[in-house]
N, CA, C and O atoms as a GROMACS GRO file, in nm:
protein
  544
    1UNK      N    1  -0.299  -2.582  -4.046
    1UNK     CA    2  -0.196  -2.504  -3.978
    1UNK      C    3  -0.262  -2.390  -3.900
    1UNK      O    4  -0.298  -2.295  -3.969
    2UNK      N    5  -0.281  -2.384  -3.786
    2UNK     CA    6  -0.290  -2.248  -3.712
    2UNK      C    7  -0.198  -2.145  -3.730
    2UNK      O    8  -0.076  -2.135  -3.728
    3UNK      N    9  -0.366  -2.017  -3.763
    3UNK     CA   10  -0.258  -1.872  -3.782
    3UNK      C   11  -0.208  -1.850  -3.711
    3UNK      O   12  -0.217  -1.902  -3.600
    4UNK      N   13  -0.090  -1.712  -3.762
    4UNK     CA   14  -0.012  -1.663  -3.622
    4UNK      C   15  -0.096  -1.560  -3.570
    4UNK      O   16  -0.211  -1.548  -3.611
    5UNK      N   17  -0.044  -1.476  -3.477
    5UNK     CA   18  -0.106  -1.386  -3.419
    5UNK      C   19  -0.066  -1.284  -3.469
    5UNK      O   20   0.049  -1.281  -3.512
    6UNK      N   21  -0.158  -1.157  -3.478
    6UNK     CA   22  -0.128  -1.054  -3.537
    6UNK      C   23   0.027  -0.967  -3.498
    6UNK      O   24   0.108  -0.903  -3.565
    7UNK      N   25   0.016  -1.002  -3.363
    7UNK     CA   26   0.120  -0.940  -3.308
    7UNK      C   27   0.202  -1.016  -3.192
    7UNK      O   28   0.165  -1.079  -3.093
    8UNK      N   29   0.326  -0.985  -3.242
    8UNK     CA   30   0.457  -1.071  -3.127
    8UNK      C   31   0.454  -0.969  -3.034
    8UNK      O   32   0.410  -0.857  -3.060
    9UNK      N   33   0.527  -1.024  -2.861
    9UNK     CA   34   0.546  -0.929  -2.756
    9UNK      C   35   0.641  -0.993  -2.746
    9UNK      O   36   0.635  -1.116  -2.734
   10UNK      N   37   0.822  -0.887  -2.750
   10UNK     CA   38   0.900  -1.019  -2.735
   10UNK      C   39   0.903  -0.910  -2.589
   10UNK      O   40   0.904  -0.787  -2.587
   11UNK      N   41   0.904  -1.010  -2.471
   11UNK     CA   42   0.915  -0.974  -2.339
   11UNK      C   43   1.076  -0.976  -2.267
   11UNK      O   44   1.155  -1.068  -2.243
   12UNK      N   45   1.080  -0.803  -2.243
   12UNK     CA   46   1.223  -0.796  -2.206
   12UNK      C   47   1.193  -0.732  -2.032
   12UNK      O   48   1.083  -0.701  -1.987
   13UNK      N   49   1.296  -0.728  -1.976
   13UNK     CA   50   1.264  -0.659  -1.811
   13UNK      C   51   1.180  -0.525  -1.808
   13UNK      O   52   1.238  -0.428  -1.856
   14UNK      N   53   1.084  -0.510  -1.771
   14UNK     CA   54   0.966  -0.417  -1.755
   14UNK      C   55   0.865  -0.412  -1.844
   14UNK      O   56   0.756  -0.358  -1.822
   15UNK      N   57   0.902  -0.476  -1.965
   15UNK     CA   58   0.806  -0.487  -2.068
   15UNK      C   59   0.820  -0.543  -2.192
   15UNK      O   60   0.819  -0.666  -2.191
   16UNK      N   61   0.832  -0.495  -2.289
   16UNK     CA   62   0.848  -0.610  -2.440
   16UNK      C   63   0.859  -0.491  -2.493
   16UNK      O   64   0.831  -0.378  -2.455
   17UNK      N   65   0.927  -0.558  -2.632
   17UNK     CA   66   0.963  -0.447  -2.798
   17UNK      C   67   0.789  -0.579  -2.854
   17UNK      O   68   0.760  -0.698  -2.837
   18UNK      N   69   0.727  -0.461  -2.918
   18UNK     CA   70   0.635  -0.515  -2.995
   18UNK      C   71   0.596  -0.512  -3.142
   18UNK      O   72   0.567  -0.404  -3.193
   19UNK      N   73   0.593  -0.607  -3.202
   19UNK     CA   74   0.603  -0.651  -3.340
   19UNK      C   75   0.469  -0.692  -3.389
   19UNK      O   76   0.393  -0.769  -3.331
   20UNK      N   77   0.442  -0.609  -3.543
   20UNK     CA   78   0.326  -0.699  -3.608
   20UNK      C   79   0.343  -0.792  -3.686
   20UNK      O   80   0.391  -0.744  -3.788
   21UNK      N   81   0.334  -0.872  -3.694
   21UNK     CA   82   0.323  -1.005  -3.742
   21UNK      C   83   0.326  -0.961  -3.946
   21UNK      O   84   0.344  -0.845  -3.984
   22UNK      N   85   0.310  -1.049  -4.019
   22UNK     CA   86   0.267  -1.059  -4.141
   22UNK      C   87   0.319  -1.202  -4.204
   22UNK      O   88   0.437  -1.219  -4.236
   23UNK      N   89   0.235  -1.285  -4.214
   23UNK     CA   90   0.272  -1.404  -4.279
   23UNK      C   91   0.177  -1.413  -4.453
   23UNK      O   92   0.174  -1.511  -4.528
   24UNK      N   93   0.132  -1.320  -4.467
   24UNK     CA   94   0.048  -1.304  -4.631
   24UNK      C   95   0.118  -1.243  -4.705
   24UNK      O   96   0.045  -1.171  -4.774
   25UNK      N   97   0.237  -1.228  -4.736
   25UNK     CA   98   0.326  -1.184  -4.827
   25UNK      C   99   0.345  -1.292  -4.935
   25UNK      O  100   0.302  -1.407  -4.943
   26UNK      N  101   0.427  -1.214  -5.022
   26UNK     CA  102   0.439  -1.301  -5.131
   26UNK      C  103   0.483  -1.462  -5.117
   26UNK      O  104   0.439  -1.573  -5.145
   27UNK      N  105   0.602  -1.396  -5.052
   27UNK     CA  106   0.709  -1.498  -5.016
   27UNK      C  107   0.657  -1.582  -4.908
   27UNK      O  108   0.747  -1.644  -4.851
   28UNK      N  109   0.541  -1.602  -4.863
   28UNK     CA  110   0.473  -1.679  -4.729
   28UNK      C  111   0.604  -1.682  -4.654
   28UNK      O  112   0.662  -1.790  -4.647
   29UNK      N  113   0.647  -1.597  -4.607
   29UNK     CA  114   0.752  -1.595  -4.521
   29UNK      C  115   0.719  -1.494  -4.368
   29UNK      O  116   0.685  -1.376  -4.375
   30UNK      N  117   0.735  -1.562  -4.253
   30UNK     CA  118   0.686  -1.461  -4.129
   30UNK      C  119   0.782  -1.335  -4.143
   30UNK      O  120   0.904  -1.349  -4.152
   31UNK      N  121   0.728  -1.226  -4.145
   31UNK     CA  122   0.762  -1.101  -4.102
   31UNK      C  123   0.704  -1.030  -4.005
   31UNK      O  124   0.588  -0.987  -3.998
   32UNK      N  125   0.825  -1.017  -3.905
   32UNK     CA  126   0.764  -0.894  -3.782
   32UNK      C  127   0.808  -0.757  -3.801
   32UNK      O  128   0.922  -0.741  -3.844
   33UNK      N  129   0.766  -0.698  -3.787
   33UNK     CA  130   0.789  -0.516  -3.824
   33UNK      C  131   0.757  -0.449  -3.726
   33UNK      O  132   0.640  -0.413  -3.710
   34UNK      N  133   0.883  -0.410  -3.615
   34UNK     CA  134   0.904  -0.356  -3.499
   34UNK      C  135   0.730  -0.231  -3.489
   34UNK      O  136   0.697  -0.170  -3.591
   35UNK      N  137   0.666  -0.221  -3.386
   35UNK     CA  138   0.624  -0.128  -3.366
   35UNK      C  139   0.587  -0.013  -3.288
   35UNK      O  140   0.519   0.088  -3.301
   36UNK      N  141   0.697  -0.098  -3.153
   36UNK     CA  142   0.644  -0.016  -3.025
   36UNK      C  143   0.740  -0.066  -2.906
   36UNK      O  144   0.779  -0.182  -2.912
   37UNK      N  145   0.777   0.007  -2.810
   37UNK     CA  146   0.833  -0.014  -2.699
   37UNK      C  147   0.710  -0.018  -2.630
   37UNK      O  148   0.606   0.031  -2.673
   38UNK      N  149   0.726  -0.090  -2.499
   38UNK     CA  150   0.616  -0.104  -2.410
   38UNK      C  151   0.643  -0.105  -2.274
   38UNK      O  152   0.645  -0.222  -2.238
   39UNK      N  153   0.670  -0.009  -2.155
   39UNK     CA  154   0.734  -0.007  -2.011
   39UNK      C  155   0.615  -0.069  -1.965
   39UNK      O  156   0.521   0.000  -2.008
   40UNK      N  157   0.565  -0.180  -1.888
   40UNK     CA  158   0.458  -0.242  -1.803
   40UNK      C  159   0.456  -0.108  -1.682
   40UNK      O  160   0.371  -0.019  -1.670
   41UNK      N  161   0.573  -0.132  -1.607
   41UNK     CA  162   0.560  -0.032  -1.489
   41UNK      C  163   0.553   0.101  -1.475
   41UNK      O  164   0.533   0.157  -1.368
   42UNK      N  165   0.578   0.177  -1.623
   42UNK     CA  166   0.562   0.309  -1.581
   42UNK      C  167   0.396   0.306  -1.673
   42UNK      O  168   0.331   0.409  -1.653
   43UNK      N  169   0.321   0.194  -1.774
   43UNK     CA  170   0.246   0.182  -1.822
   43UNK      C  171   0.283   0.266  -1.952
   43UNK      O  172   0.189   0.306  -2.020
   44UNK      N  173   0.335   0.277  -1.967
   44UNK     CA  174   0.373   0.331  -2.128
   44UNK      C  175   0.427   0.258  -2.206
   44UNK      O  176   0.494   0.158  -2.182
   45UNK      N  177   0.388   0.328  -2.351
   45UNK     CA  178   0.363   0.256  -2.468
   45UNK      C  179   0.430   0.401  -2.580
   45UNK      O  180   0.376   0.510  -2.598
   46UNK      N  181   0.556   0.352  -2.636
   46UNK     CA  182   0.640   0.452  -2.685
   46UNK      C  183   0.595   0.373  -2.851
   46UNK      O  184   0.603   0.251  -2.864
   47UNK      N  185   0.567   0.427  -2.922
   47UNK     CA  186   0.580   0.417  -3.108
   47UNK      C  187   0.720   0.381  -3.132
   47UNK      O  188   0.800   0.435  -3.056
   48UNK      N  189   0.774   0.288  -3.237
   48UNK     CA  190   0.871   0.257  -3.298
   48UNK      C  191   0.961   0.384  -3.408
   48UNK      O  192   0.929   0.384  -3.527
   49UNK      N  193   1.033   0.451  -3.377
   49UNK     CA  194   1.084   0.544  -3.510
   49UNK      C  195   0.962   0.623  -3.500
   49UNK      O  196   0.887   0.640  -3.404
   50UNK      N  197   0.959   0.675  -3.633
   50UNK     CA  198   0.835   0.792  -3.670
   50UNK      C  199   0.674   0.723  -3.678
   50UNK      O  200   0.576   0.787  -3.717
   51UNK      N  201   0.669   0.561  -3.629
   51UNK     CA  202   0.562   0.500  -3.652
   51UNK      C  203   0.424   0.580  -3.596
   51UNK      O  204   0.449   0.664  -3.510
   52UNK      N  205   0.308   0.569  -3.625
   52UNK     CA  206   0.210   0.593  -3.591
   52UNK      C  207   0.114   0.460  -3.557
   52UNK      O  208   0.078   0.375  -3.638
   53UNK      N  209   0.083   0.469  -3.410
   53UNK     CA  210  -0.016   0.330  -3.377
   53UNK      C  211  -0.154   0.350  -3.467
   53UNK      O  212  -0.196   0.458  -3.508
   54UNK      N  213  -0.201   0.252  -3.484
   54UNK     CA  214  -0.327   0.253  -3.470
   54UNK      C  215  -0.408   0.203  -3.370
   54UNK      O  216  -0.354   0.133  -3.284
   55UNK      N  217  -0.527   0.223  -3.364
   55UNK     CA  218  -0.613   0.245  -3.252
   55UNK      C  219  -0.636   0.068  -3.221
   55UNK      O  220  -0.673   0.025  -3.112
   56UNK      N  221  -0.616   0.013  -3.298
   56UNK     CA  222  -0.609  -0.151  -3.303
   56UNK      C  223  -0.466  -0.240  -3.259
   56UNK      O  224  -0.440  -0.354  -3.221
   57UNK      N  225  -0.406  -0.135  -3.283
   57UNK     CA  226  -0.262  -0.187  -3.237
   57UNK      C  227  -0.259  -0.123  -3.071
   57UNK      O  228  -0.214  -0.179  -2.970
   58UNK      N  229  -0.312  -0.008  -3.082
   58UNK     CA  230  -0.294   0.030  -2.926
   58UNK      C  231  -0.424  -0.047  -2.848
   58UNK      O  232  -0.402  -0.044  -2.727
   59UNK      N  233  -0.530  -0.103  -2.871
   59UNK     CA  234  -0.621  -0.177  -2.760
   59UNK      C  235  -0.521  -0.305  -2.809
   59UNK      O  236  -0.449  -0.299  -2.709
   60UNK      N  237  -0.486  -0.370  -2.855
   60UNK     CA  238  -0.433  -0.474  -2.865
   60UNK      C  239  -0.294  -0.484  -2.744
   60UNK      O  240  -0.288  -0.576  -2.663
   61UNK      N  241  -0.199  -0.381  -2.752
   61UNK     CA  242  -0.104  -0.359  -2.690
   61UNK      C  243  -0.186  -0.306  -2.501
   61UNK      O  244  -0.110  -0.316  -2.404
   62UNK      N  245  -0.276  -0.276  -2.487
   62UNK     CA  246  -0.296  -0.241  -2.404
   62UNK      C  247  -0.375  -0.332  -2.308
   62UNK      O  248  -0.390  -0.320  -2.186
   63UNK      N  249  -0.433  -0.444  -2.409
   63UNK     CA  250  -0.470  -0.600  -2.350
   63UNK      C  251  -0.382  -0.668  -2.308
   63UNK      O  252  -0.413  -0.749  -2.221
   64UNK      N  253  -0.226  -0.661  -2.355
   64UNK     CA  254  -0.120  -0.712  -2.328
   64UNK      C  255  -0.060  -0.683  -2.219
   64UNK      O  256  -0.027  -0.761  -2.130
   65UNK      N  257  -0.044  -0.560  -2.224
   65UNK     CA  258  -0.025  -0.479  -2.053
   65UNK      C  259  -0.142  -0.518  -1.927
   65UNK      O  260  -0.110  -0.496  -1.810
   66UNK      N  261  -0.225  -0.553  -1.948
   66UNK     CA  262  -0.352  -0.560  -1.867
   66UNK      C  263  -0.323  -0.737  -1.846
   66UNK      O  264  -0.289  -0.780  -1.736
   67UNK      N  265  -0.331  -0.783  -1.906
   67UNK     CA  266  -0.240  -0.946  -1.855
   67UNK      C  267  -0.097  -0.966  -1.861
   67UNK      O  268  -0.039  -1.074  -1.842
   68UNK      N  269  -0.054  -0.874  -1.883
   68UNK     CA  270   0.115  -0.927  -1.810
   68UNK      C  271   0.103  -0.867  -1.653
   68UNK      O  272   0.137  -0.934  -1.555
   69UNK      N  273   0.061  -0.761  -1.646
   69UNK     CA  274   0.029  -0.707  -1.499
   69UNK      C  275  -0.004  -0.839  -1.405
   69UNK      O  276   0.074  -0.894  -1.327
   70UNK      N  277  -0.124  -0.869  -1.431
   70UNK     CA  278  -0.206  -0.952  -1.400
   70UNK      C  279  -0.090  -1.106  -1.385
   70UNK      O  280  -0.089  -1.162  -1.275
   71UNK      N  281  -0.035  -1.142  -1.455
   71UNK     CA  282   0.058  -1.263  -1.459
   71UNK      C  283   0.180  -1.238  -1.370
   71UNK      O  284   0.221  -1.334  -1.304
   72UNK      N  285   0.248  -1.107  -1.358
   72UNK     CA  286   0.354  -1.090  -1.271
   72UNK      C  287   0.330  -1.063  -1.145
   72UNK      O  288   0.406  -1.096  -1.054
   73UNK      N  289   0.172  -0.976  -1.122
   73UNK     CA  290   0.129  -0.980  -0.950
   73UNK      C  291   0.103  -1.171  -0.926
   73UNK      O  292   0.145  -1.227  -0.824
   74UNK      N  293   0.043  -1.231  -1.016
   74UNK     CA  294  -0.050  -1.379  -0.986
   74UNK      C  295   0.144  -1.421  -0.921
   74UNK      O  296   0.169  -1.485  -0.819
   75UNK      N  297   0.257  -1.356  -1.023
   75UNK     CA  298   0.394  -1.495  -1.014
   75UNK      C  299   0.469  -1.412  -0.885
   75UNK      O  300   0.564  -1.466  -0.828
   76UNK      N  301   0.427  -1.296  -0.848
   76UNK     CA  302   0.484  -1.227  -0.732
   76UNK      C  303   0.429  -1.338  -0.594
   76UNK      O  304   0.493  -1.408  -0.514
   77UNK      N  305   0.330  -1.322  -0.608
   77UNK     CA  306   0.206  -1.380  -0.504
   77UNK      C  307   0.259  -1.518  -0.496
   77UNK      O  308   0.279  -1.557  -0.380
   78UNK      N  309   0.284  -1.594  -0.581
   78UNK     CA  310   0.321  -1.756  -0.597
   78UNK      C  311   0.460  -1.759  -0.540
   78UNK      O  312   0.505  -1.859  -0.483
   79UNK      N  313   0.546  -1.616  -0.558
   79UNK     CA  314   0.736  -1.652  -0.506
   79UNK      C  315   0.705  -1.639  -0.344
   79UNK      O  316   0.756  -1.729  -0.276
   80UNK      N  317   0.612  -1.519  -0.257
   80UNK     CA  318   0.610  -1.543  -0.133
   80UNK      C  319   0.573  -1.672  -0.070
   80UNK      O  320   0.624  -1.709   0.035
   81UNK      N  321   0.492  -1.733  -0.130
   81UNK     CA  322   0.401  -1.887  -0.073
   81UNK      C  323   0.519  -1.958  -0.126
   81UNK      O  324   0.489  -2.075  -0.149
   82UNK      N  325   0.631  -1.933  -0.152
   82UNK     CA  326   0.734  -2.013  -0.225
   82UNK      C  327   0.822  -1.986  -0.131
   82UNK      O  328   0.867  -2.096  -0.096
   83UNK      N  329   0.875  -1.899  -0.068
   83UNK     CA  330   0.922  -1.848   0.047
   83UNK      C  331   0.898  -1.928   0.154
   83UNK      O  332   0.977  -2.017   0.184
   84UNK      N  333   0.794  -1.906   0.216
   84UNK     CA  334   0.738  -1.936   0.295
   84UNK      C  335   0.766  -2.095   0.328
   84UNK      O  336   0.814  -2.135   0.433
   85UNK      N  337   0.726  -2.176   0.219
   85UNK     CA  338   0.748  -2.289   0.200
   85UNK      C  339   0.944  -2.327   0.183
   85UNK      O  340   0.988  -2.440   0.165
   86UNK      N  341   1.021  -2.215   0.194
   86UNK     CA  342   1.176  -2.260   0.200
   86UNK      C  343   1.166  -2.246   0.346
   86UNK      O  344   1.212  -2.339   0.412
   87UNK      N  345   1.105  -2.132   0.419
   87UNK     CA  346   1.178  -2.106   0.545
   87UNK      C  347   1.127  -2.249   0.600
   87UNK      O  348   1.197  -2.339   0.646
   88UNK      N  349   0.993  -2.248   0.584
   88UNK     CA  350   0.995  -2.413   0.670
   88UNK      C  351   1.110  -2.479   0.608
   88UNK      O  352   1.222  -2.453   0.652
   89UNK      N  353   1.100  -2.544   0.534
   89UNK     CA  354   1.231  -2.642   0.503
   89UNK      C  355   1.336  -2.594   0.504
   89UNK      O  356   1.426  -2.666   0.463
   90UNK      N  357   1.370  -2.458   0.549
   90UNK     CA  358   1.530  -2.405   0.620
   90UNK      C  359   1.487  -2.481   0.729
   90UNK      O  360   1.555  -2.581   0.751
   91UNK      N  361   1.330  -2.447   0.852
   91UNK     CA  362   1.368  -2.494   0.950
   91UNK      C  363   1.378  -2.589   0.976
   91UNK      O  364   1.436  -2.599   1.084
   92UNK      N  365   1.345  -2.706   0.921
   92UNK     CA  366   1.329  -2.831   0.924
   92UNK      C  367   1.516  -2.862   0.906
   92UNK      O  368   1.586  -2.932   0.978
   93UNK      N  369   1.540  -2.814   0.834
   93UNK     CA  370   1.726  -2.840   0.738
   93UNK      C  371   1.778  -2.860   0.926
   93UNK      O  372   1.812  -2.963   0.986
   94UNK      N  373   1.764  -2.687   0.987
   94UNK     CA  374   1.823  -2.658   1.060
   94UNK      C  375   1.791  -2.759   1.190
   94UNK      O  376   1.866  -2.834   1.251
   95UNK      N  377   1.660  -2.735   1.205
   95UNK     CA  378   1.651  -2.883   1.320
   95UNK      C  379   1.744  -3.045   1.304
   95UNK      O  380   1.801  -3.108   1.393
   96UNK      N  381   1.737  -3.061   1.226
   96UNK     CA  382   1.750  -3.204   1.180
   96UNK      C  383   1.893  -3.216   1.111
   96UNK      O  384   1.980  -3.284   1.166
   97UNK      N  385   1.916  -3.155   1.002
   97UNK     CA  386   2.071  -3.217   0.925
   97UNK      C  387   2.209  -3.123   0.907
   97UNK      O  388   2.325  -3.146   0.872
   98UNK      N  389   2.110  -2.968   0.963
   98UNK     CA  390   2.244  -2.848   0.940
   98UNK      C  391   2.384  -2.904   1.028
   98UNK      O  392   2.377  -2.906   1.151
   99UNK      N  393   2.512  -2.950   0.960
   99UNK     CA  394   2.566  -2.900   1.055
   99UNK      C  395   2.677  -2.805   1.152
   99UNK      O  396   2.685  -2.691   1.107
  100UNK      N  397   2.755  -2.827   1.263
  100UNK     CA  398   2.816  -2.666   1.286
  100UNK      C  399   2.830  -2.561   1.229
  100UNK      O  400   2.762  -2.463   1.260
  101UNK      N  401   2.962  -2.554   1.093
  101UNK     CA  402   3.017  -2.561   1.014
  101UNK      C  403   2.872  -2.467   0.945
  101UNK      O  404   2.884  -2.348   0.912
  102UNK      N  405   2.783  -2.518   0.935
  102UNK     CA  406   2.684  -2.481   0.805
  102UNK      C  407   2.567  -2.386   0.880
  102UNK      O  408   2.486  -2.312   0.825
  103UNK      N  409   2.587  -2.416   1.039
  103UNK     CA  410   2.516  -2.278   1.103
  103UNK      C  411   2.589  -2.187   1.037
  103UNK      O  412   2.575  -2.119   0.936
  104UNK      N  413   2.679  -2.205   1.132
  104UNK     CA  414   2.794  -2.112   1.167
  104UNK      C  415   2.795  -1.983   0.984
  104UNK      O  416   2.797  -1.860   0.973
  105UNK      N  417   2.794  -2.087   0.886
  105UNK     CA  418   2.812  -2.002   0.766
  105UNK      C  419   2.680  -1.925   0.741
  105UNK      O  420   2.679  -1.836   0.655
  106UNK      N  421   2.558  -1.958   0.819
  106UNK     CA  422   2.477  -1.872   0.740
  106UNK      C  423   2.391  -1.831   0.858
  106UNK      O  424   2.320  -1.736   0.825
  107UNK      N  425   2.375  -1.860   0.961
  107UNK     CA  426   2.321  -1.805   1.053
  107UNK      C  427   2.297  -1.669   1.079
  107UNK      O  428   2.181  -1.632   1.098
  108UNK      N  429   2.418  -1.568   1.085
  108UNK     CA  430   2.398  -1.386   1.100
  108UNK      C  431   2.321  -1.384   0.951
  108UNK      O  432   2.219  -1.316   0.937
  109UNK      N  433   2.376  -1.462   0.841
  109UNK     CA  434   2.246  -1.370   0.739
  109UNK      C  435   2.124  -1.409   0.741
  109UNK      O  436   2.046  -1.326   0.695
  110UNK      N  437   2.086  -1.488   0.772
  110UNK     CA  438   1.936  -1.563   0.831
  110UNK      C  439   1.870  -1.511   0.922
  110UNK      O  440   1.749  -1.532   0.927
  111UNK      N  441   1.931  -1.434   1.014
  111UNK     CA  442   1.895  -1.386   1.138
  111UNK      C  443   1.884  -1.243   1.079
  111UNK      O  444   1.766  -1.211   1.060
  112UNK      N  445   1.962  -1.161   1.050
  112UNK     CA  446   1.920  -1.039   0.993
  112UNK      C  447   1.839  -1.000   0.885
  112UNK      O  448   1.819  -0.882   0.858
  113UNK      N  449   1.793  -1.094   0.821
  113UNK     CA  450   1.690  -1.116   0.693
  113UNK      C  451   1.563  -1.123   0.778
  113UNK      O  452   1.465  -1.049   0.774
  114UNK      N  453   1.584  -1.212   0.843
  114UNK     CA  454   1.456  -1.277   0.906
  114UNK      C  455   1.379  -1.147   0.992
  114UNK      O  456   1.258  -1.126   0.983
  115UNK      N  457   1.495  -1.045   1.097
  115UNK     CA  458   1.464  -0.965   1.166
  115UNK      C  459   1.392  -0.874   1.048
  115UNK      O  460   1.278  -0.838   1.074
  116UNK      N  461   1.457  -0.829   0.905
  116UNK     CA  462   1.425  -0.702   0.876
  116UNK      C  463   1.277  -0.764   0.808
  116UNK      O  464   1.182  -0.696   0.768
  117UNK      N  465   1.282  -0.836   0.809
  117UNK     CA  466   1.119  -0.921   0.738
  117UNK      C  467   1.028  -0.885   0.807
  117UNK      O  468   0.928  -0.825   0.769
  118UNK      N  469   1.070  -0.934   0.973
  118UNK     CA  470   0.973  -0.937   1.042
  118UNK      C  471   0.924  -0.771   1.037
  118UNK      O  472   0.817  -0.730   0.991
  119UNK      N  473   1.021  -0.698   1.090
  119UNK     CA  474   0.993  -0.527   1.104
  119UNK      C  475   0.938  -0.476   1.024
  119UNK      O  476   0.872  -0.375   1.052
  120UNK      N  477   0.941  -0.514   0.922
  120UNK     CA  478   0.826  -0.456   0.808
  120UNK      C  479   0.684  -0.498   0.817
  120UNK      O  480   0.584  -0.429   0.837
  121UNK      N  481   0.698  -0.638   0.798
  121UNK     CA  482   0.586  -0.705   0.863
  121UNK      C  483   0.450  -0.639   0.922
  121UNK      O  484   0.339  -0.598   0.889
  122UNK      N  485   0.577  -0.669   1.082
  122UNK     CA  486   0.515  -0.593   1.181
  122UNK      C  487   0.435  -0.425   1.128
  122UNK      O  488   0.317  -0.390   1.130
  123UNK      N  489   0.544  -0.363   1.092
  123UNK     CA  490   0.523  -0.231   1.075
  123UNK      C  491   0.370  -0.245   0.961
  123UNK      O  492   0.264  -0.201   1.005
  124UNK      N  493   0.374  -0.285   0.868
  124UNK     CA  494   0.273  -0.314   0.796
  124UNK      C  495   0.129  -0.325   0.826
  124UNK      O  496   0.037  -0.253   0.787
  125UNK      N  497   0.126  -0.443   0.914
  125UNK     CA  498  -0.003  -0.509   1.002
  125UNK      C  499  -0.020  -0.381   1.042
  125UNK      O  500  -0.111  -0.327   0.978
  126UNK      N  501   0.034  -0.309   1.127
  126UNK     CA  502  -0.024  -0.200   1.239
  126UNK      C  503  -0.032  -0.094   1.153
  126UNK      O  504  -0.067   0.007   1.214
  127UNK      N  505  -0.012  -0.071   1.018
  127UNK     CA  506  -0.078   0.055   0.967
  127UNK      C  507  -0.177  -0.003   0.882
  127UNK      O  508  -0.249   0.083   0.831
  128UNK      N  509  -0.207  -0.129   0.848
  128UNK     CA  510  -0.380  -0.204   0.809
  128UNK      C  511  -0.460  -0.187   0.939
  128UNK      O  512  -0.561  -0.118   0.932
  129UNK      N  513  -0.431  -0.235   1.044
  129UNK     CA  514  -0.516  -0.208   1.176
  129UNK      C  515  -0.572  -0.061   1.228
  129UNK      O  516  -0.680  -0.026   1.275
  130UNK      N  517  -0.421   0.023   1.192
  130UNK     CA  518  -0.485   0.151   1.242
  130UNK      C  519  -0.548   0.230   1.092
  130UNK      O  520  -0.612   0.335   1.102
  131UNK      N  521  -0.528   0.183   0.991
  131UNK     CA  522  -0.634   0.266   0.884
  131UNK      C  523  -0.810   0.161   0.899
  131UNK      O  524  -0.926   0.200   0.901
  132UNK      N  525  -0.747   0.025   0.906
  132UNK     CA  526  -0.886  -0.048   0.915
  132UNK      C  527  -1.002   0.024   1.037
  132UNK      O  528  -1.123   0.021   1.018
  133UNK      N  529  -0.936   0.090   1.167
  133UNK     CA  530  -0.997   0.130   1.286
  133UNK      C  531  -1.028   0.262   1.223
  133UNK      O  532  -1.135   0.306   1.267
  134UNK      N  533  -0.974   0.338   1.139
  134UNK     CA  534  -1.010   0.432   1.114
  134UNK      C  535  -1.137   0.468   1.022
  134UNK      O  536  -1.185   0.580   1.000
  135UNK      N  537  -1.175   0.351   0.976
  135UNK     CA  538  -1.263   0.382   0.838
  135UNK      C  539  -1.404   0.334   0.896
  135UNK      O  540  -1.516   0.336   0.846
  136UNK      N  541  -1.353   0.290   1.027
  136UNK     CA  542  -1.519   0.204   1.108
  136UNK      C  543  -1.598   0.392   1.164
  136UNK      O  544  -1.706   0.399   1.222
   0.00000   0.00000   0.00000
């Protein structure tokens, strides 16, 4: 039987409630014993009640933060190339099978999405270009 892990991350929006594990009890029964709130984005790491971390529980918890980071920029990065890959097959939809009826319903929000995309975009590129010109 493979052990468990010392510690559960149950993962909620911005971060996880974190639990230590204990399966060596009498009763060989899994017990988790709350120990910590964990915000990913503001990077904080709040103690459970009056708990006190230990220095093993906090590099442990702080390996956890250091790859969930790492997993939500990698799944950020994967939804644009995911994007990207709808608008073609919007345009393809729209060339080929959209029809009146199904412009007509989504066209102004397509068009104003698309514009404020681009403007950022745009706006973006030209402040990489003018800091990139600046650092030569």
């Amino acid at each position: 039987m493979n052990e468990l892990p010392d510690y559960y991350f149950r993962v909620r929006e911005n971060g996880a409630v974190v639990f230590r594990v204990d399966s060596e009890n009498r009763q060989k029964r899994i017990e988790m014993d709350q120990i910590a709130v964990v915000n990913v984005k503001k990077r904080e790491i709040r103690p459970h009640g009056d708990r006190e971390l230990t220095q093993a529980d906090l590099d442990r918890i702080e390996a956890w933060m250091a790859e969930r980071i790492a997993l939500l920029a990698k799944r950020d990065i994967d939804d644009i190339h995911r994007a990207v890959d709808y608008l073609n097959t919007t345009t393809q939809w729209v060339q080929s099978n959209a029809t009146d009826d199904q412009l007509e319903e989504v066209t102004d929000a397509l068009l104003l999405a698309m514009h404020d995309l681009r403007t950022v975009l745009v706006r973006k590129k030209a402040d990489r270009l003018t800091r990139d010109r600046g650092e030569e």
